[in-house]
N, C-alpha and C positions, 0 to 999 in steps of 0.2 A: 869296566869300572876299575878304576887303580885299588890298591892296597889304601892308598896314602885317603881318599875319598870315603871310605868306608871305615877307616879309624877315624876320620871326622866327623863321619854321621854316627858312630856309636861313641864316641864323647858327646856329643849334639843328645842323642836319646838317654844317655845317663844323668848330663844337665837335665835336661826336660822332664824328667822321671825325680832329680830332686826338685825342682821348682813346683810340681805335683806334690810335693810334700812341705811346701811352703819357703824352701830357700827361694827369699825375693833375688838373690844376685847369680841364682845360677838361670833363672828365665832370661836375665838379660844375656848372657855366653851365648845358652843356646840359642836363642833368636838368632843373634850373631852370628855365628857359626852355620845355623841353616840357613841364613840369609846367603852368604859365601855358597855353600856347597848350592843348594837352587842355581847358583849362575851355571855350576859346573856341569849340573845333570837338571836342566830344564822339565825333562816331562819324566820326570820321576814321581809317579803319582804320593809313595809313605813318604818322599822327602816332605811333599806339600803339605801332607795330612800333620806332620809334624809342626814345619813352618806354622800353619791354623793352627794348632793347640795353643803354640807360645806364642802366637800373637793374642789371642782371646786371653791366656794368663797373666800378658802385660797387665791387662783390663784391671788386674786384683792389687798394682799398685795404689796405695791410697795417698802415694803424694799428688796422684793426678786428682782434677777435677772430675766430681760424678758425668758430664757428659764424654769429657776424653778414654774415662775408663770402657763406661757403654758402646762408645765407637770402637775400641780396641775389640775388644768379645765381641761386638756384630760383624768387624771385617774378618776375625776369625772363625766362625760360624760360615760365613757366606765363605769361605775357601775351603771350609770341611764338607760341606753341602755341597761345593762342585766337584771336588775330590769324589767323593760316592755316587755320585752322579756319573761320574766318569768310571769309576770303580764300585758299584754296587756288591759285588760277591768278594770283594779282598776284606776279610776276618779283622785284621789289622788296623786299616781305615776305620771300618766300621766300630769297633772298639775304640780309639780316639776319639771319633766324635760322639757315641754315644753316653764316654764318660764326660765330656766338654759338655755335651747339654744337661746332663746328669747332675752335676758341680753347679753352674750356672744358678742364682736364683727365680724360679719357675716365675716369682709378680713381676722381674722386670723382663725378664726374656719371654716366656711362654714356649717352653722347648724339652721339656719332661717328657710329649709325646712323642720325640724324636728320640731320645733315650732310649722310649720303651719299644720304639722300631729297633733301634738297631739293638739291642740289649735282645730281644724276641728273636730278631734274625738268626743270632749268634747261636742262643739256645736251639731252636729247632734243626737249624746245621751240624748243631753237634750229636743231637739226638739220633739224627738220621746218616751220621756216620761220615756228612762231609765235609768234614773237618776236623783237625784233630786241634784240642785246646787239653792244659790240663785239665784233672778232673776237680782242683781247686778254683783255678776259675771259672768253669761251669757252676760249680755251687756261689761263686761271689756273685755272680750274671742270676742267678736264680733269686740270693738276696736281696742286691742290687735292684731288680726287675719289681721285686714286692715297697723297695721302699719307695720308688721313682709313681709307682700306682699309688701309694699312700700318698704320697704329694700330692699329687692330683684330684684326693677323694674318693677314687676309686676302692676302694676298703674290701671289696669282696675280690677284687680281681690281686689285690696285696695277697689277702691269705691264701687265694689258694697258690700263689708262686711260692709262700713262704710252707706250704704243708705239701708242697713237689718237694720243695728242698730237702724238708724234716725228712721224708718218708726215703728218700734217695740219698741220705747220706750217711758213711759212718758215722760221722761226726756230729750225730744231731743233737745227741747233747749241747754241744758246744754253743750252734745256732741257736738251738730252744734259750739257754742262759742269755746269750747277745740279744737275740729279740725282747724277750724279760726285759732288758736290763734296758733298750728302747723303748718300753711302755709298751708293748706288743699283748692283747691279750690271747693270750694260747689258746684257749677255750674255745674262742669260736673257731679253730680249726677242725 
């Protein structure tokens, strides 16, 4: 891999990392950009994982039409889902797409329980030592996992990810406040 390839996929993931934060003009860069780099490194599987993420984020333009944006988000889906198909144990991948389906609205996609796979994976890899992730995103993955099971109704499999998190974390104040402050009721943990 050159120098020059890899300051274009970490411009590519700093785009894509603000487009995740709602800059509409940097999803369009980064597409671009990993559009370009994909020719360069064809079976680079986080290029692809990446390329999926911003093609499903095109989807959140609203000057497109309701079916062009759904098209967008399904062909990025079906490229994150052959990514981990291809790459089941890369941390990475799995992470992408589980916040892709995680983000998604669950009445038009149905894909919360793809979340809570890869969001579960993550967690149990790290528990068991094989993986190393911070211990911050460990606890967002713990979060994350309780609100993704909320969506779904699941309500008892929410708290108890949300009373793993409380109980295993310094900071559980902090969580106990955020949750409160989501209409969380603590009690029943």
């Amino acid at each position: 891999m050159s120098k020059d390839w890899k300051d274009l996929f970490n411009k590519a993931i700093r785009l894509h990392d603000q487009a995740i934060e709602g800059d509409d003009q940097s999803v369009t860069k980064a597409h671009q950009l990993l559009k370009d780099i994909r020719v360069q490194q064809p079976n680079n599987s986080l290029i692809e994982a990446y390329y999926g993420s911003t093609i499903a984020l095109l989807g959140r333009n609203e000057d497109l039409d309701p079916i062009q944006r759904i098209e967008y988000a399904e062909e990025g889906l079906d490229i994150l889902d052959k990514i981990v198909a291809q790459s089941p144990d890369n941390e990475d991948i799995r992470t992408i797409r589980g916040y892709v389906c995680f983000k998604i609205p669950e009445d038009i996609f149905g894909r919360t329980e793809t979340a809570i796979n890869d969001f579960q994976y993550l967690i149990n890899e790290y528990e068991k030592n094989n993986i190393q992730l911070k211990r911050g995103f460990y606890e967002k993955l713990l979060l994350d996992l309780g609100f993704a099971y909320q969506n779904i109704g699941k309500n008892k499999k929410a708290l108890k990810s949300w009373k793993k998190l409380l109980e295993s974390s310094i900071e559980s104040e902090k969580y106990q406040q955020l949750l409160q402050d989501e209409g969380v009721d603590l009690s029943q943990l």
